[in-house]
N, C-alpha and C positions, 0 to 999 in steps of 0.2 A: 453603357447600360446604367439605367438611375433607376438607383433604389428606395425601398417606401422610408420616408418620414416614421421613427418610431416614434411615441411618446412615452414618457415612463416617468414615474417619480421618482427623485434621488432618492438614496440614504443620506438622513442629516438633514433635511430641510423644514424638520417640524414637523413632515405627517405624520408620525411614529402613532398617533391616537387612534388612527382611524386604521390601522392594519395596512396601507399604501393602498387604501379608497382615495378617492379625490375628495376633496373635504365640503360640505355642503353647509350652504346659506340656511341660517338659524330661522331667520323669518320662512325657508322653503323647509325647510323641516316638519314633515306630520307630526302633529302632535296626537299619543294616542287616546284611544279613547277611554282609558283608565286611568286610576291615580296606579296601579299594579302592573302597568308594558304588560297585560297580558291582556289579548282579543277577549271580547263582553262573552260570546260563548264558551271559552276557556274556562272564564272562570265562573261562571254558572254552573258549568258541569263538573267543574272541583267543591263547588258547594254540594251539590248532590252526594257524590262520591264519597270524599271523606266524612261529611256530617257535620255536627254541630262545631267543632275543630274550624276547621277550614273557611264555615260561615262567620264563625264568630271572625276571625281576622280580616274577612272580608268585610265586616260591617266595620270592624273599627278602622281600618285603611282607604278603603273606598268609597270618594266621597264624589266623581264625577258622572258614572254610571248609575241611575236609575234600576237599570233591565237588571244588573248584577245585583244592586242592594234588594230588589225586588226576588230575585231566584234564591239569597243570602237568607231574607226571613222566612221563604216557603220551607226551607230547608229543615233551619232552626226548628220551626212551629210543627213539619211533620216528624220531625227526629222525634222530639220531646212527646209529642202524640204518640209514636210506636211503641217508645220506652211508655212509657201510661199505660197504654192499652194491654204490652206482654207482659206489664207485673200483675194486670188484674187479670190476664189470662193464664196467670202462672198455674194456678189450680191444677189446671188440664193440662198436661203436656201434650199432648194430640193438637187441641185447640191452639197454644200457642205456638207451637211449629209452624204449623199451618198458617199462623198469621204472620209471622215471621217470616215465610217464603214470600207470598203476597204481597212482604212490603218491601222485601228485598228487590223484585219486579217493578213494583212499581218504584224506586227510586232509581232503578238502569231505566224508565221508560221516560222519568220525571228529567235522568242527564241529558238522555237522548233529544227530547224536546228541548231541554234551554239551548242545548247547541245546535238544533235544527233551527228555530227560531230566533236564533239572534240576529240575522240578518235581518232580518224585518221588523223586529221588536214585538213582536205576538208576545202576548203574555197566555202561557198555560197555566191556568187556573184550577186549583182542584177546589170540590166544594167548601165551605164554607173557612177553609186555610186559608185558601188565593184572595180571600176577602179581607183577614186578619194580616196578610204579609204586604196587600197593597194599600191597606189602613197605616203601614207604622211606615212605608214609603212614600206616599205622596200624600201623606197628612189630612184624609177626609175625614172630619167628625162623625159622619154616619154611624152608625152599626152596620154588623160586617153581614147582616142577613137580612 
């Protein structure tokens, strides 16, 4: 009776790096699509979520991604926009509750789409932000309106 050919990697032969994967060809290797090993929707939607934080380190570290440095300044630019708007909403506490919920939605709706859309590379746009974050991205002199 003949039995199957195993294959195995020894202990000892060097592949200790790879956990006893088979070791793969550097040139076959993905490379990913960030300077961050983290998927372009990933970290889209970690700029959303955490806020000006998390953008900011995305701007300073990511330097291969477009779509991410582009979700990085939407971020930034509406973070800084909401803190603006609840201090001069501070008067009314009604008022700014209220707008503080509103924006709280819209930045679960704004993660939602960067990771919806990263497969495709859509840019969602809000008004005249989406214009100011794709100005300091892909370097248009225009005006953002």
């Amino acid at each position: 009776m003949a039995t199957a050919q195993q294959t195995y990697t020894p202990i000892g032969d060097g592949n200790f790096d790879n956990f006893g994967m088979p070791e793969t060809d550097p040139a076959q290797a993905q490379e990913s699509a960030t300077d961050l090993y983290f998927s372009e929707g990933i970290l889209a939607l970690l700029c959303y979520i955490f806020g000006v934080i998390s953008s900011i380190i995305v701007l300073v570290y990511e330097k291969k991604s477009e779509y991410v440095r582009y979700h990085a300044w939407q971020s930034v630019i509406f973070t800084v926009f909401v803190y603006i708007t609840s201090f001069i909403l501070s008067f009314s506490s009604l008022l700014m509750n209220s707008f503080i919920v509103i924006s709280f939605f819209a930045v679960l709706y704004l993660a939602y789409r960067a990771l919806k859309d990263s497969t495709n590379h859509d840019l969602y746009k809000l008004p005249y932000i989406g214009n100011l974050a794709e100005n300091q991205v892909y370097g248009t002199n225009s005006l953002p309106y």
